[in-house]
N, C-alpha and C positions, 0 to 999 in steps of 0.2 A: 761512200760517194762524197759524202763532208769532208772527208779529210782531202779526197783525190783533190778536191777542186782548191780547198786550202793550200795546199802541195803547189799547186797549179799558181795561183797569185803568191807568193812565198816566194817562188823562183823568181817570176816577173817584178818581184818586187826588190829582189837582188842583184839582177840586172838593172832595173831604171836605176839604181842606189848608184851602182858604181859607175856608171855613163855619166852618171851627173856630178860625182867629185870630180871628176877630169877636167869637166870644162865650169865657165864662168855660170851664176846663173840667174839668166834673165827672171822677172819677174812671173812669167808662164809658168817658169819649173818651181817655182814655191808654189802654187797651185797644185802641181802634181805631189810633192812634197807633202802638204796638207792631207791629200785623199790617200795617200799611200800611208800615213800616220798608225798607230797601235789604235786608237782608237776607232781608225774607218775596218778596220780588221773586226775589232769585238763585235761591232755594229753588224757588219759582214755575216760575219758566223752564229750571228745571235739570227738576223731573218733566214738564213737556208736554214738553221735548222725547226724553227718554226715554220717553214714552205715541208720540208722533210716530215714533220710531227702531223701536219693536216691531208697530207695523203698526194700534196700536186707533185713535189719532185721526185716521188716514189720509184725510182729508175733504179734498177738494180744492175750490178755488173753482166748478169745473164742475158740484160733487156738491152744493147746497146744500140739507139736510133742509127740504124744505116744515112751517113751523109748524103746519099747520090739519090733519097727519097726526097719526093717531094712535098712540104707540109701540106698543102693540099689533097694530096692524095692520101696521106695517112688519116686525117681528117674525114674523109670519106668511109674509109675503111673501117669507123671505129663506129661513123653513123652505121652502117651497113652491121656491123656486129652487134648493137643496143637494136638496133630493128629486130635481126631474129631473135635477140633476149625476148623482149616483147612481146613475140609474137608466141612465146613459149604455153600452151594452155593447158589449164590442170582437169580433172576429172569435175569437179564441180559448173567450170565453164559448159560441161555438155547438156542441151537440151533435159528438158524435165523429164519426157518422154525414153529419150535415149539412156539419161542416168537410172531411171526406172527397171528399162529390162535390163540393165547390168546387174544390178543389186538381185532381182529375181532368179537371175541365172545363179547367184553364188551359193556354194553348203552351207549347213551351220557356221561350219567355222573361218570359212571366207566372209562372214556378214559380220562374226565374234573380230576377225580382225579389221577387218574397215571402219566398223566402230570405234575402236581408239585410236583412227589418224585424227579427227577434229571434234569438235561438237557438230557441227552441221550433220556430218555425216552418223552420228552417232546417234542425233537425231530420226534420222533416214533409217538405221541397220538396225533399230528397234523397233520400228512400226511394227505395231500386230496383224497387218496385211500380208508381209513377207515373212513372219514367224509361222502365221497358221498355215500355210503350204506344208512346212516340214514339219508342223505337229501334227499333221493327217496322214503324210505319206509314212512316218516311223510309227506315231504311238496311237494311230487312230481307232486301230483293233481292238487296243487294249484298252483307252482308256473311256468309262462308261460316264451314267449320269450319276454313278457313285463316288468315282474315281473327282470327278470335278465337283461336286459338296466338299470331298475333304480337301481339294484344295482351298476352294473358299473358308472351309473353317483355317486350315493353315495359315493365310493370310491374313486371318479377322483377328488369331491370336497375335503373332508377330506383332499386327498394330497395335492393339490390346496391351501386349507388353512393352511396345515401345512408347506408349502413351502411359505407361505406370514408370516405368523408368525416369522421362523425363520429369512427371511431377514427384516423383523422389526427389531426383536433382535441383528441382525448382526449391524443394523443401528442404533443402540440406543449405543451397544458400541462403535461403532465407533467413534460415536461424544461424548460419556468420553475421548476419546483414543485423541480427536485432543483438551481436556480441560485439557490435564492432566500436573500439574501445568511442570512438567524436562521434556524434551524432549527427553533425556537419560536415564529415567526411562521408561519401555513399561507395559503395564498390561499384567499380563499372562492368558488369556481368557479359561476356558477348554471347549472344545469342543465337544460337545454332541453326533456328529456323531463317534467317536471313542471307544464310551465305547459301552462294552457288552449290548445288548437290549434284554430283557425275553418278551416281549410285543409280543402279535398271531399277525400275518400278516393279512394287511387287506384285501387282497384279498384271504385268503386261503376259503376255504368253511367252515372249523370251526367257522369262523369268523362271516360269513353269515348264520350260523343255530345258533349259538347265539345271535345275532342281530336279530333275528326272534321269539327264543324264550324267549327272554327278552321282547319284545315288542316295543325295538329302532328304530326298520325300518319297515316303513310304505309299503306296495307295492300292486299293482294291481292285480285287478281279478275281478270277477263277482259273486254279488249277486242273488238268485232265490226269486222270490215270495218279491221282494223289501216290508220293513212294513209289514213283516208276518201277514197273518191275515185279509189285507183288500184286500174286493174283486175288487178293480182297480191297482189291479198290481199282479191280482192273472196267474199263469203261463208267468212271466215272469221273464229275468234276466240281470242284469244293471251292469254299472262297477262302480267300488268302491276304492277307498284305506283303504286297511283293515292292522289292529292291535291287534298282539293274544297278549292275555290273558292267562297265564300258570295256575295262581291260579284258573279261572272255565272252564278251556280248551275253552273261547269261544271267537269271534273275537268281534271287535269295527269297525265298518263300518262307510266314509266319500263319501258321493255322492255329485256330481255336487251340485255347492250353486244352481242353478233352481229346485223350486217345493216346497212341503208344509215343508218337513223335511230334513237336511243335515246329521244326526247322527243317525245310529240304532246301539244298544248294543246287546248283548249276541245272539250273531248271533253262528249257530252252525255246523260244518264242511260240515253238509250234504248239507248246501244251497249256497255250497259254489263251487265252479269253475275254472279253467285258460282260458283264453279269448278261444275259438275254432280258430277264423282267430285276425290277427294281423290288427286291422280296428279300427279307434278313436273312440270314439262313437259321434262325431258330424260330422264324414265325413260317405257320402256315400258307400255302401260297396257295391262291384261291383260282381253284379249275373252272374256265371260262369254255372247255372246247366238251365238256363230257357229252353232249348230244352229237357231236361229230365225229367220234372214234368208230373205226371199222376195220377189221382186219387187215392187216401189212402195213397199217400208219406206223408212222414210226414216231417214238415219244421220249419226254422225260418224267422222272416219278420222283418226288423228295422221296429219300431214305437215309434214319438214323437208325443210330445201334441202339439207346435209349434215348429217355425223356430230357437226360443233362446234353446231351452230346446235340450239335449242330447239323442241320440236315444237308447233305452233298445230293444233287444229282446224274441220277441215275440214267443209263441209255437202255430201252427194250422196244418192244413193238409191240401192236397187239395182236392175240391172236385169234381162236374159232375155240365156239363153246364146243363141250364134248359130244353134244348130240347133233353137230353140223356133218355132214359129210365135205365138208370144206370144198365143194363146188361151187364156180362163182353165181352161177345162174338162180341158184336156190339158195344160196345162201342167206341167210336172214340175222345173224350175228349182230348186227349195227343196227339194228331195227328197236327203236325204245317204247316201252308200255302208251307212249302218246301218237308216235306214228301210228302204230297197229291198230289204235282207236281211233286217230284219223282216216286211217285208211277201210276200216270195218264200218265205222258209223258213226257219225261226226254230233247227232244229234244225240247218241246213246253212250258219251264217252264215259259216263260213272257205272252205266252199266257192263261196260265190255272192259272197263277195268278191273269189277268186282268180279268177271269171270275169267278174267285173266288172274287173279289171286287164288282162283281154284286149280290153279296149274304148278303152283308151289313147290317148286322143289329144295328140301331141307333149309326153308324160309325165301329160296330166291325166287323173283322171277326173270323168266328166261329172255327177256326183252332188255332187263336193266344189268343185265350180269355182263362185264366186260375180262375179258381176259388177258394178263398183261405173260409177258414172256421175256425173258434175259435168257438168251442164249449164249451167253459168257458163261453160263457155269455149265456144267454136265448133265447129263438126263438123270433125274432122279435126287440131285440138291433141293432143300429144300429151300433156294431162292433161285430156282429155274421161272417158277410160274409162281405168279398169285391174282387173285381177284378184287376186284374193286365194283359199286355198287354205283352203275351210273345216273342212278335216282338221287339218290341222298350219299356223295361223298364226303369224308370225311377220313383223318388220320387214323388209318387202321393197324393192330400188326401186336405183337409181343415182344416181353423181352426175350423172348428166342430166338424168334423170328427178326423180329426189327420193328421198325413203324413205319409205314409207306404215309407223306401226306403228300400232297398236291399235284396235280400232270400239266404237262403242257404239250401241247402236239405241235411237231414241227412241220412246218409248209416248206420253206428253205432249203432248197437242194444242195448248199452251201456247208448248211450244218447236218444234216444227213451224211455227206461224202465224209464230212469232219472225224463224223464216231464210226463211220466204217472204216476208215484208213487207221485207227488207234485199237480195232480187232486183234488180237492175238493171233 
């Protein structure tokens, strides 16, 4: 466009040139003579292109002002166009309220990417208000009051190490700082803890359902049917440290090094559990329900192969001692050495206990003797049935047999259906 308009006075300047040799000339036309000079040129072309460099003549050959417009009106048209700029509003313009159930509505990963359009919002799409929704609705099954100690231990190391790291670091310039040749020169160290950090917190819950669904952190729970498929560990469930898998949705299970396998793969959410009680699996777990057992409860029993191996449980019910006619009306199975004396003679209970001792059979008696039953195996194995002593329990069993320690009886019709659908 600089050149056009150059082009443009060039010509006119060819013309007044030659009009004016022709005739005589008045004092006016040295006037015009002066401003048509090389010098009113350089002047000329030095301000358009300084008008052109700041943005006002910016007219391009594509843009050419129609003459039959009016400046007024284009003037209007241009307020009319910065009006709707203006009026343009972003997502953060929306009420607090409004921008709220937007963010609530989104997945994971619509909250993973609104998060890195700004800080504000990054702000927003980490709150632990909108994270814990979708740690309950995915991992809430699974993850127990065990599952969250090791993440706090996770966390406590991290800092731990990241707080030895940096006093390394502190300790390595130092001793630059005490080599450093002038003693009147100092190094000017910049210090990390002062700048902006974009880094998730690690203890937010965002932090902890990506660390989850990544696969980084390992954490406890319980397997069913330990080695799906074979029938010596068929209805039961073991603890584990397990690690999902996002690409086949399925977890990587780590069991106790005791036993034939430490590793099972593509393990699938349904077999999957948060401990019921907070009990190690090598410590005994201490039976709180043995006054309440009565035949068709349905239960669980530790059982280990030995004394090194860890205890998994097990799913049975209980059943009717041998001398019941297992009629419900006269059944008397669930009746213990204290009821019976409650119920005989409240005033004479040492005595009606002593005479209940004369009823002994091959040291039991028949009030404290519980019967436990797995009908997962065949009639006639010899861990169909075993007995337990609901006076004074405690881990009973061989190394033939096994070692049965601790019961828990299930109320939960939730976990009942659980171990029945995982029947053979």
């Amino acid at each position: 466009m600089l050149f056009f308009l150059i082009s443009c006075f060039s010509f006119s300047f060819i013309l007044l040139s030659n009009s004016l040799s022709l005739k005589p000339h008045p004092p006016i036309m040295n006037e015009w003579r002066l401003l048509l000079s090389p010098c009113f040129w350089k002047d000329l072309s030095s301000f358009l292109t300084s008008r052109l460099q700041k943005g006002r003549l910016a007219i391009s050959f594509h843009q050419v002002v129609p003459m039959n417009k009016p400046l007024k009106k284009m003037s209007l048209v241009s307020k009319l166009e910065n009006l709707e700029e203006e009026k343009t509003i972003s997502l953060l313009d929306l009420p607090e309220l409004t921008l709220e159930c937007i963010l609530e509505k989104l997945p994971p990963a619509g909250l993973c990417s609104m998060a890195a359009v700004c800080s504000s919002l990054r702000d927003r799409c980490t709150s632990d208000h909108l994270w814990e929704k979708h740690m309950k609705q995915k991992w809430g099954r699974l993850i127990g009051d065990a599952a969250y100690r090791e993440w706090q231990w996770h966390i406590a190391s991290k800092k731990r190490e990241s707080l030895i790291n940096q006093s390394k670091q502190k300790g390595f310039f130092m001793s630059l700082y005490g080599l450093w040749p002038f003693s009147s020169i100092k190094p000017k160290l910049k210090s990390t803890s002062s700048e902006p950090t974009t880094s998730l917190p690690e203890d937010s819950i965002m932090a902890w359902y990506l660390s989850l669904e990544s696969g980084k952190f390992w954490f406890p729970a319980q397997v069913y049917n330990r080695e799906n498929g074979n029938i010596g560990f068929m209805l039961s469930c073991y603890d584990a440290q397990l690690n999902y898998d996002s690409r086949t949705d399925t977890f990587l299970a780590r069991y106790s090094p005791h036993g034939r396998r430490t590793i099972e793969e593509n393990i699938t959410w349904e077999r999957l559990r948060a401990p019921p009680v907070d009990t190690p699996s090598h410590v005994l777990h201490i039976s709180d329900c043995l006054q309440d057992l009565k035949p068709c409860d349905h239960i669980e029993i530790q059982w280990r192969r030995n004394k090194e191996f860890p205890y998994g449980w097990w799913y049975g019910v209980v059943g009717h001692l041998d001398s019941c006619d297992r009629n419900e009306n006269h059944c008397r199975c669930h009746y213990s050495g204290e009821k019976i004396i409650s119920i005989l003679l409240h005033m004479l209970a040492k005595l009606v206990d002593f005479a209940l001792s004369l009823f002994e059979v091959n040291g039991k008696r028949p009030g404290y003797t519980v019967i436990l039953e797995f009908n997962q195996y065949p009639p006639g194995s010899r861990w169909r049935q075993t007995t337990i002593n609901r006076k004074d329990h405690r881990e009973v069993g061989d190394e033939a047999d096994g070692f049965y320690g601790g019961i828990r009886k299930l109320y939960k019709e939730e976990e009942i259906s659980m171990w029945k659908s995982l029947r053979p």
